[in-house]
C-alpha positions in Angstrom: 108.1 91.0 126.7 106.6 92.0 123.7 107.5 93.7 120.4 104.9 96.2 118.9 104.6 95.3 114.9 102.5 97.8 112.9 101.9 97.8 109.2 103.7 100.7 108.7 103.3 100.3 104.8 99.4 100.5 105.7 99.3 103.0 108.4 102.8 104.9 108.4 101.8 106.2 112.1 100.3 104.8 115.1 99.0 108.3 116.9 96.5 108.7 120.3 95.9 112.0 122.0 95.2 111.7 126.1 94.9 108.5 126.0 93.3 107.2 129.8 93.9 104.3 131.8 92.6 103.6 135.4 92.7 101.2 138.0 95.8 98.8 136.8 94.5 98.6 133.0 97.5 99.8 131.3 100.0 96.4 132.6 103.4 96.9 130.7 105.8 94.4 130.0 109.5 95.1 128.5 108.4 95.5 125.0 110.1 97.4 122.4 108.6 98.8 118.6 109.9 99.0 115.1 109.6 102.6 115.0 110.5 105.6 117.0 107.8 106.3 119.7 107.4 109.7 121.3 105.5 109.6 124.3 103.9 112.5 126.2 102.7 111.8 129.9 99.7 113.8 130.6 98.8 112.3 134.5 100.3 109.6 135.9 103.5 108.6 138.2 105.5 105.6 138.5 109.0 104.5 137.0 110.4 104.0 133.9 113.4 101.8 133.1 115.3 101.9 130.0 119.1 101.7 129.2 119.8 100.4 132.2 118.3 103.0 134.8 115.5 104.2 136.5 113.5 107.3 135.8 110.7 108.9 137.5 107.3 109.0 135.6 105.3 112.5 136.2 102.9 114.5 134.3 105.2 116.6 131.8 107.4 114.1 131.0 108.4 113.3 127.4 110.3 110.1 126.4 111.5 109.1 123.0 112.0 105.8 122.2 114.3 104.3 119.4 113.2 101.5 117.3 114.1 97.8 118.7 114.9 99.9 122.8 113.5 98.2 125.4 111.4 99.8 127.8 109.5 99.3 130.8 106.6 101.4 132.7 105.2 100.0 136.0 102.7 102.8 137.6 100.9 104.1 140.5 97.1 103.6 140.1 96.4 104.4 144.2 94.4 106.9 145.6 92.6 106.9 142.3 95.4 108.2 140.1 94.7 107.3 136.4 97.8 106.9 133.7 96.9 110.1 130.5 99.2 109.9 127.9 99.7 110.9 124.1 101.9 108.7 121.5 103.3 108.6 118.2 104.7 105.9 116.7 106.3 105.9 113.3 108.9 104.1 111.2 111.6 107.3 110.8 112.8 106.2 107.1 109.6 106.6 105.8 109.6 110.5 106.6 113.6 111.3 106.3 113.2 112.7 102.9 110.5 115.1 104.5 113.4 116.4 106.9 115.9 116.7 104.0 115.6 120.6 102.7 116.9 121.5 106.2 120.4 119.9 106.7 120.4 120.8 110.5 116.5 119.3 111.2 117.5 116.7 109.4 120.3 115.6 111.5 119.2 116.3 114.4 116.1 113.8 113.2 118.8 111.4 112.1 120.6 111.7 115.6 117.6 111.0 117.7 116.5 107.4 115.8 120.5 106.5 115.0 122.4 108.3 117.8 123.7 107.3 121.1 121.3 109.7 123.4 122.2 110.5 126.7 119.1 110.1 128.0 115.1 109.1 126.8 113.3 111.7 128.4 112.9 115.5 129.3 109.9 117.2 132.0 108.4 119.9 132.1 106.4 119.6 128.9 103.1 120.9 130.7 99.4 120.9 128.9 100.2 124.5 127.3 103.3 123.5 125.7 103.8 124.0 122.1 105.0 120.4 121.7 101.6 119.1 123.5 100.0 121.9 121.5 101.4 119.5 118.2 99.8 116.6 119.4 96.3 118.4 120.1 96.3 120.0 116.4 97.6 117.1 114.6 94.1 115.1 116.5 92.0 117.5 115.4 93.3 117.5 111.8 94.0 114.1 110.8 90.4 112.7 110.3 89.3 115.9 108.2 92.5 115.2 105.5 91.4 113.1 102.3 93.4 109.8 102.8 96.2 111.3 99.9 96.5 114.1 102.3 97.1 112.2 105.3 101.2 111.4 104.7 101.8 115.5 104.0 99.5 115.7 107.6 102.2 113.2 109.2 104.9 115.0 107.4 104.3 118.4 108.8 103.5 117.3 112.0 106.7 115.2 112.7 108.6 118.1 111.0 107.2 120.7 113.2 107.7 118.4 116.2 111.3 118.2 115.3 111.8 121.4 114.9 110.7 122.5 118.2 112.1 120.1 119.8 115.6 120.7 118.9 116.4 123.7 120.9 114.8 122.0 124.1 117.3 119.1 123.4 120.0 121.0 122.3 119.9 123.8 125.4 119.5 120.7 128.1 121.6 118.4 126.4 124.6 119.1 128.4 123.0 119.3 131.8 122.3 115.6 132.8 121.0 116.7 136.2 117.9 117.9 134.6 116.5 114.5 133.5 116.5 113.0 137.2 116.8 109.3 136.9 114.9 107.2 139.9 118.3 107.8 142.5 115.8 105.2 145.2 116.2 102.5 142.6 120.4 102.7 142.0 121.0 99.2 143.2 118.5 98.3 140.6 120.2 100.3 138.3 123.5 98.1 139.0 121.1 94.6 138.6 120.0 96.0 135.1 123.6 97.2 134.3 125.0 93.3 135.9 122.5 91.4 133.2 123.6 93.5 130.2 126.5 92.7 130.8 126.3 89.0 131.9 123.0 87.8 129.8 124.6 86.2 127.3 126.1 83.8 129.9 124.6 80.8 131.8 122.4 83.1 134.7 123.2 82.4 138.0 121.3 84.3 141.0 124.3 83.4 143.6 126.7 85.4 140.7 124.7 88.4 141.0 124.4 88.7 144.3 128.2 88.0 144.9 128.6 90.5 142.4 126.9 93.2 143.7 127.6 92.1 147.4 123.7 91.4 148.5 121.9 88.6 149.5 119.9 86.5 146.8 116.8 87.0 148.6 117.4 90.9 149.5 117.8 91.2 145.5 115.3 89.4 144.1 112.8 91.0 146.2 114.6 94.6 145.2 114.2 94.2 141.5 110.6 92.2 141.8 109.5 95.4 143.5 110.8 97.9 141.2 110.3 96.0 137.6 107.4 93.8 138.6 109.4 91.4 137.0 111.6 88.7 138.1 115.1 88.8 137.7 114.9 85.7 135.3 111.8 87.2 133.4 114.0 90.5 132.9 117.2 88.1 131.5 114.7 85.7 129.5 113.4 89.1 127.9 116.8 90.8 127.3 117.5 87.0 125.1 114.8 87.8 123.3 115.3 91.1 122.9 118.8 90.9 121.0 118.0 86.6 119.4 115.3 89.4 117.3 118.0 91.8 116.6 120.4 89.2 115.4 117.2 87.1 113.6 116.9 90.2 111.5 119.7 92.0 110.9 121.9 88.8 110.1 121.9 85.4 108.4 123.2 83.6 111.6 121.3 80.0 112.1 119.0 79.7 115.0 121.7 77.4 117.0 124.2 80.0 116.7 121.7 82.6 118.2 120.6 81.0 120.6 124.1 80.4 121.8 124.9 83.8 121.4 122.0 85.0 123.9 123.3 82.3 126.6 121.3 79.7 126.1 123.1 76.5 124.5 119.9 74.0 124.4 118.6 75.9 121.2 115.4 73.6 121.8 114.5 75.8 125.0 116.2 78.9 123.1 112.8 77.8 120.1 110.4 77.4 123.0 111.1 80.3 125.2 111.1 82.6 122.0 107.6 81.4 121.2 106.6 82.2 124.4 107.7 85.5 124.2 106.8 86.7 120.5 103.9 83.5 119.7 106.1 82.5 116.8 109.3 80.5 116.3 112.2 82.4 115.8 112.6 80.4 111.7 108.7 82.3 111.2 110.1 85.3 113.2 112.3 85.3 110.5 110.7 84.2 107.3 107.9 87.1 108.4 110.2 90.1 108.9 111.9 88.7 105.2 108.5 88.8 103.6 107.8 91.9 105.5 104.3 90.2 106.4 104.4 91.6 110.0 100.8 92.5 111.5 
């Protein structure tokens, strides 16, 4: 697992327009970002997991990703299919005042970076879409802009994205069936739902698998084949994943994390988090209060 840090204070948005990767050269791990990401798939299939289910990847697709979710890609590179997509990564405070002169914009803005959403993702967002049109416009534009144009640039870009997204949210909001999660991956569905609700405990394969009435063998090879990861990976990164929530949204002491995540030798808890992130989780810390991320 990874976490994405960008200077936002530098570069207040991370952007790429049909973006192409062939033959296994995008690898994901879980990996979450500090800002929102909006990601439009171009070409490519595989499966997406986040928030505890599956969903199919396919040219059209549009996910949104809320700062600190975790989210995982694994694709299909055979018979010479390449992965095309378009991002946009961006730390939402430093626009909200942008979305402020329209109060219904604005929260909807506010909704999708703060709000419980029902899904990640909508299809159908094909090459002549206006949304995709966005993207294409805002590429052409942003190296022509003098560098104290460039935040307006962001500005009316993300505003305009907004705005046209709304309705598209709004109309399908209410209509889960039309954001088809992977239905061939349910059981993993259950694993992932089993681990967020069990990782802050001791892990225990034989638990799982009397817990979901399967063999151990039966589900490890499920989940290996769906994720790419192990099921102890997926745990080890789901610590991780909340030991940085807690590192910097609260004072807590390291031991007390690391207890809280399920893991009571906070020496291990200091290794494995180096592992993970290449930094202890006392200079995980000392660098998000500094703001000194890179």
């Amino acid at each position: 697992m990874r976490y994405d840090l960008y200077k936002f204070n530098e570069h207040p948005i991370y952007f790429a327009y049909k973006r192409k990767s062939v033959n296994n050269e995008h690898k994901e791990t879980f990996h979450s970002h500090l800002g929102i990401e909006l990601l439009l798939i171009h070409q490519g299939r595989g499966t997406m997991i986040v928030n505890n289910r599956s969903y199919e990847i396919k040219p059209g697709m549009l996910c949104i990703f809320q700062p600190f979710q975790l989210h995982h890609l694994t694709l299909d590179y055979s018979h010479d299919q390449c992965f095309e997509r378009s991002l946009a990564i961006f730390e939402p405070t430093m626009f909200e005042a942008y979305f402020e002169k329209w109060p219904a914009l604005h929260a909807f803005f506010t909704y999708i970076y703060l709000g419980k959403l029902p899904f990640p993702c909508l299809y159908g967002v094909d090459d002549q879409h206006i949304l995709v049109h966005l993207f294409r416009n805002f590429q052409e534009r942003l190296p022509l802009g003098a560098e104290t144009n460039r935040s307006e640039e962001i500005s009316l870009f993300l505003v305009n994205f907004f705005h046209f997204l709304k309705p598209m949210w709004g109309h399908l909001e209410g209509n889960y069936a039309a954001y088809p999660a992977g239905r061939k991956n349910h059981q993993v569905e259950k694993i992932l739902s089993w681990i967020e609700t069990n990782y802050h405990i001791p892990y225990r394969l034989d638990d799982l698998a009397k817990s979901l009435h399967l063999s151990s063998y039966h589900l490890s090879h499920l989940f290996k084949e769906a994720t790419g990861l192990s099921i102890s990976e997926y745990i080890a990164a789901r610590r991780i994943h909340q030991s940085v929530r807690l590192l910097t949204t609260t004072t807590k002491p390291i031991s007390f994390i690391a207890e809280e995540v399920g893991l009571t030798n906070v020496s291990y808890f200091c290794k494995l988090f180096k592992e993970h992130m290449d930094i202890t989780p006392h200079q995980y810390r000392k660098r998000w209060t500094n703001h000194s991320f890179y």
